[in-house]
C-alpha positions in Angstrom: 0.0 0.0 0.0 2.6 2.6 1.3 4.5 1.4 -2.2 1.1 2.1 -4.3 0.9 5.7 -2.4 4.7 6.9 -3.2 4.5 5.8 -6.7 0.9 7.2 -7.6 2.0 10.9 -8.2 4.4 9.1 -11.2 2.3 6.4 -12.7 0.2 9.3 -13.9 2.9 10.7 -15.8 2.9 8.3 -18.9 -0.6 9.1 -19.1 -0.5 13.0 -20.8 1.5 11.6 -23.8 -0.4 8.7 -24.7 -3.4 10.7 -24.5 -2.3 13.5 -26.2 -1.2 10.9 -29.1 -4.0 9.1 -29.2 -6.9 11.2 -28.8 -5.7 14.8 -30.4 -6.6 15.0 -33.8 -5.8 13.4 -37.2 -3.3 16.0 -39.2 -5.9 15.8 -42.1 -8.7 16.0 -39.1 -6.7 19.6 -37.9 -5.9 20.4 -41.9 -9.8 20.4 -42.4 -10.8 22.5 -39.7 -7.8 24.8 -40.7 -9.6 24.8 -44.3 -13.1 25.2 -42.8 -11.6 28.0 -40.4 -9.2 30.2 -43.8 -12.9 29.8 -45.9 -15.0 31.2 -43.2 -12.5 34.4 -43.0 -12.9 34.9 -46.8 -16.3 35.2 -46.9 -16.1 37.4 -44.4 -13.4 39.6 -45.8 -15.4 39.0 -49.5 -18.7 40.7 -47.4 -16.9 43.4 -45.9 -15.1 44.2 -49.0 -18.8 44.2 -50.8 -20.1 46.5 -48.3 -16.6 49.0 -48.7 -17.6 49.0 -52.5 -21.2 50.0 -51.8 -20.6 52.5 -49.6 -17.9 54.6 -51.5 -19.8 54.1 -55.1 -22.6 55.7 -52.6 -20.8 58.4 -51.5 -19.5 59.3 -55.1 -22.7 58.8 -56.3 -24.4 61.3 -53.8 -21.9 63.2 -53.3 -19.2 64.4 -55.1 -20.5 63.5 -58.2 -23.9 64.9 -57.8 -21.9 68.5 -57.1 -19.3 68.0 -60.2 -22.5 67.3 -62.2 -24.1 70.9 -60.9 -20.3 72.1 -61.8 -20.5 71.5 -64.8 -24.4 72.9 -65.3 -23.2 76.0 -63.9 -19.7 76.3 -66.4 -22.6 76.1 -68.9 -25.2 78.6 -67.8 -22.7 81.4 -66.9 -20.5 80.6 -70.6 -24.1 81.2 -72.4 -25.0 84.7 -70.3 -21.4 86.3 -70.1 -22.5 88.5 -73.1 -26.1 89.0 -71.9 -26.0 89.6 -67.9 -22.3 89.6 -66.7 -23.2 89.7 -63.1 -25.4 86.8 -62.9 -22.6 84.6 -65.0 -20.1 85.8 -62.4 -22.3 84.9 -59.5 -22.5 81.2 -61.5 -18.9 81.2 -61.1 -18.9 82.0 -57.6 -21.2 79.1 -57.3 -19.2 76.9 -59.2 -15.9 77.9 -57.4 -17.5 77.3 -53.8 -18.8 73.8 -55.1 -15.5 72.7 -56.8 -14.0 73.2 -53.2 -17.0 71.0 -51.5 -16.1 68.5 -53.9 -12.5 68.6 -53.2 -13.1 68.0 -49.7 -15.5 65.4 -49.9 -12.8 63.9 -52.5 -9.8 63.9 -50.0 -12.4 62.6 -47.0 -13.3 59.5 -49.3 -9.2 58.9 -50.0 -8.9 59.0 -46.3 -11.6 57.0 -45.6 -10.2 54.1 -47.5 -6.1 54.9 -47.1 -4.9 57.6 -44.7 -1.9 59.5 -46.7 -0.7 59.9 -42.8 -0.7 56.3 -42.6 1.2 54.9 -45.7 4.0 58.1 -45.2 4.3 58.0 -41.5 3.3 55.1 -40.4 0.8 53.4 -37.7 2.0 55.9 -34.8 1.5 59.2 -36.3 -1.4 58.4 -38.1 -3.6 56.9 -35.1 -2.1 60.5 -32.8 -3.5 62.5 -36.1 -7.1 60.0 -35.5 -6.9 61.4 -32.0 -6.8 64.8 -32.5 -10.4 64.5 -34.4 -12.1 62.3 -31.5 -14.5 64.2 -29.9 -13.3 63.8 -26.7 -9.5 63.4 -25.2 -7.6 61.0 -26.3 -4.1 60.2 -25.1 -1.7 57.5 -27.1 1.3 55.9 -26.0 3.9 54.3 -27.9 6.2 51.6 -27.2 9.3 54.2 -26.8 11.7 51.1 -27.4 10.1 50.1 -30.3 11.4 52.6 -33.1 11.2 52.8 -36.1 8.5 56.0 -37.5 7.2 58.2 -34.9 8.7 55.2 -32.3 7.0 52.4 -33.7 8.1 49.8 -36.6 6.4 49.8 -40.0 4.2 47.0 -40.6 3.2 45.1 -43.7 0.7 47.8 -45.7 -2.6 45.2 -44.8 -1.5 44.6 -40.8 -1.4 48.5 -40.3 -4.5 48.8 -41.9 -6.2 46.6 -40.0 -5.2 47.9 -36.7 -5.5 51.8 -37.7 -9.1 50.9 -38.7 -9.4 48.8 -35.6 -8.6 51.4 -33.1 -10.8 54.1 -34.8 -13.4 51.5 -35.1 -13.1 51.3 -31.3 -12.7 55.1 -30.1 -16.0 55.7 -32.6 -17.8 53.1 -29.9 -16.2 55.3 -26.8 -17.8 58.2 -28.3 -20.8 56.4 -29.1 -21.6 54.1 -26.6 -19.3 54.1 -23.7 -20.5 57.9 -22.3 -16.5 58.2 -21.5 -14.6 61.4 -20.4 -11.6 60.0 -21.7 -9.7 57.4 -23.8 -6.1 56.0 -24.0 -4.5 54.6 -27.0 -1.6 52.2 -26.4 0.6 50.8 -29.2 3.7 48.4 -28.4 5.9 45.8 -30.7 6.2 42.3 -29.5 9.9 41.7 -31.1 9.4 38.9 -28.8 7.1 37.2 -30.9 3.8 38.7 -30.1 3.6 41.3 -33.1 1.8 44.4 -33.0 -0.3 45.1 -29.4 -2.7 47.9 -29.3 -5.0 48.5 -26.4 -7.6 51.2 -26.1 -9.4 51.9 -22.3 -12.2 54.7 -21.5 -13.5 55.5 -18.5 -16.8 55.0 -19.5 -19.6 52.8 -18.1 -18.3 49.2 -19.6 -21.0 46.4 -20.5 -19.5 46.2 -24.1 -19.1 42.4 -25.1 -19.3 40.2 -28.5 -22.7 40.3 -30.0 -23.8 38.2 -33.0 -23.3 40.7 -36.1 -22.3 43.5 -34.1 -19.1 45.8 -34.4 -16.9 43.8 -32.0 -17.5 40.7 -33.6 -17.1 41.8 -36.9 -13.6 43.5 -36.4 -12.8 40.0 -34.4 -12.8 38.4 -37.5 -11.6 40.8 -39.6 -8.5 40.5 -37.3 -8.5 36.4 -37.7 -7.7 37.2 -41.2 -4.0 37.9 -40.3 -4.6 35.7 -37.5 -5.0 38.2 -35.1 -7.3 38.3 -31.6 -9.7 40.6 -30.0 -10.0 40.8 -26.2 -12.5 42.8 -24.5 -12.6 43.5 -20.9 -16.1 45.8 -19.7 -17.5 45.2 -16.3 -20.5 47.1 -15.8 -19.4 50.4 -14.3 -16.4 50.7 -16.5 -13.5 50.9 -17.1 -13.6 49.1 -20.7 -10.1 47.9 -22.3 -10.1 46.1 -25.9 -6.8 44.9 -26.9 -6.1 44.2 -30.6 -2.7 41.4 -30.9 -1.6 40.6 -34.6 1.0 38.5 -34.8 3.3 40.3 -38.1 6.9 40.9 -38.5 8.9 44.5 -38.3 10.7 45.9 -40.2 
């Protein structure tokens, strides 16, 4: 008995590896699920990309196409009565001038809507401070001072620091939104130890936020599976809430 006692703790041991051999599954069993899993992610990313396309042909449509179209009515009118009433065609051209500006706006908006110039010339850092300074309430980011790089943090592969510039303002538009926060922190930090690009945004807002079928949280989740990335949230009810985006990527 006192034999069976002492030797208990080790006659376990040979157990793990056996059942770990025997009972994990098949490679072509994991290799399927790994199939199922990279399909599922496309037709996500082919839906999201869908719903991209609909909503800037939209905006062109109604917007800056609809005022280059008036543009061009106006050119017209104000060409056929410069002869006839000089003042009226110059008040087309005032017209005309103030709606080539709108356009031009609404032009550059849509271009940063889909690629941030700050973001492909300075990289992740500087562009998410710039997305800051247009929240609507304060914002303060911090930046992995050891990291380097642009504005102290690595570039990233053109995709990855898409999908976490997007990510964070995807999350400060829910702080604004939802969370009825006072204020928001933005942290960014390089994983050269493996664990790729880290960033973290916290309010002090009322928390409750959690994954919800069809809902923004999920969605960006698996947009982030895409590169393999992960989305944890954190929101007790009474705040504070803290989402933290990891995608694993290499620096350069």
């Amino acid at each position: 008995m006192l034999l069976a006692v002492g030797s208990a703790p080790y006659a376990w041991r040979p157990v793990e590896p056996v059942a770990v051999r025997f009972l994990r599954p098949s490679p072509a069993m994991a290799l399927a699920d790994r199939v199922g899993e990279l399909t599922a992610q496309r037709a996500d990313v082919t839906v999201a990309q869908a719903a991209e396309i609909r909503r800037i042909e939209r905006n062109l449509h109604d917007g800056a196409q609809a005022r280059l179209v008036g543009l061009g009515l106006s050119l017209a009118t104000a060409e056929r009565l410069m002869d006839t009433d000089p003042e009226g065609a110059r008040a087309l051209m005032r017209d005309a001038r103030t709606g080539a500006a709108a356009s031009l706006a609404e032009l550059r908006e849509l271009v940063r809507g889909i690629s941030p110039p700050v973001l492909s010339e300075r990289g992740l850092a500087d562009a998410i401070r710039a997305l800051a300074l247009d929240v609507a309430l304060p914002v303060d980011v911090d930046v992995d001072a050891e990291s380097g790089g642009v504005g102290g943090f690595p570039r990233l592969e053109a995709p990855v620091e898409s999908a976490v510039y997007f990510g964070v303002a995807e999350l400060l538009t829910n702080v604004v939104k939802h969370a009825g926060a006072s204020h928001a922190r933005v942290a960014l930090a390089a994983g050269r130890d493996g664990s790729g690009a880290v960033a973290e945004v916290r309010d002090d807002g009322g928390g409750g936020a959690g994954f919800e079928a069809g809902g923004g949280l999920d969605g960006l989740r698996r947009r982030l599976a895409v590169f393999d990335g992960t989305l944890e949230v954190t929101s007790p009810p009474g705040g504070p809430t803290r989402v933290r985006m990891t995608v694993p990527c290499a620096f350069s």
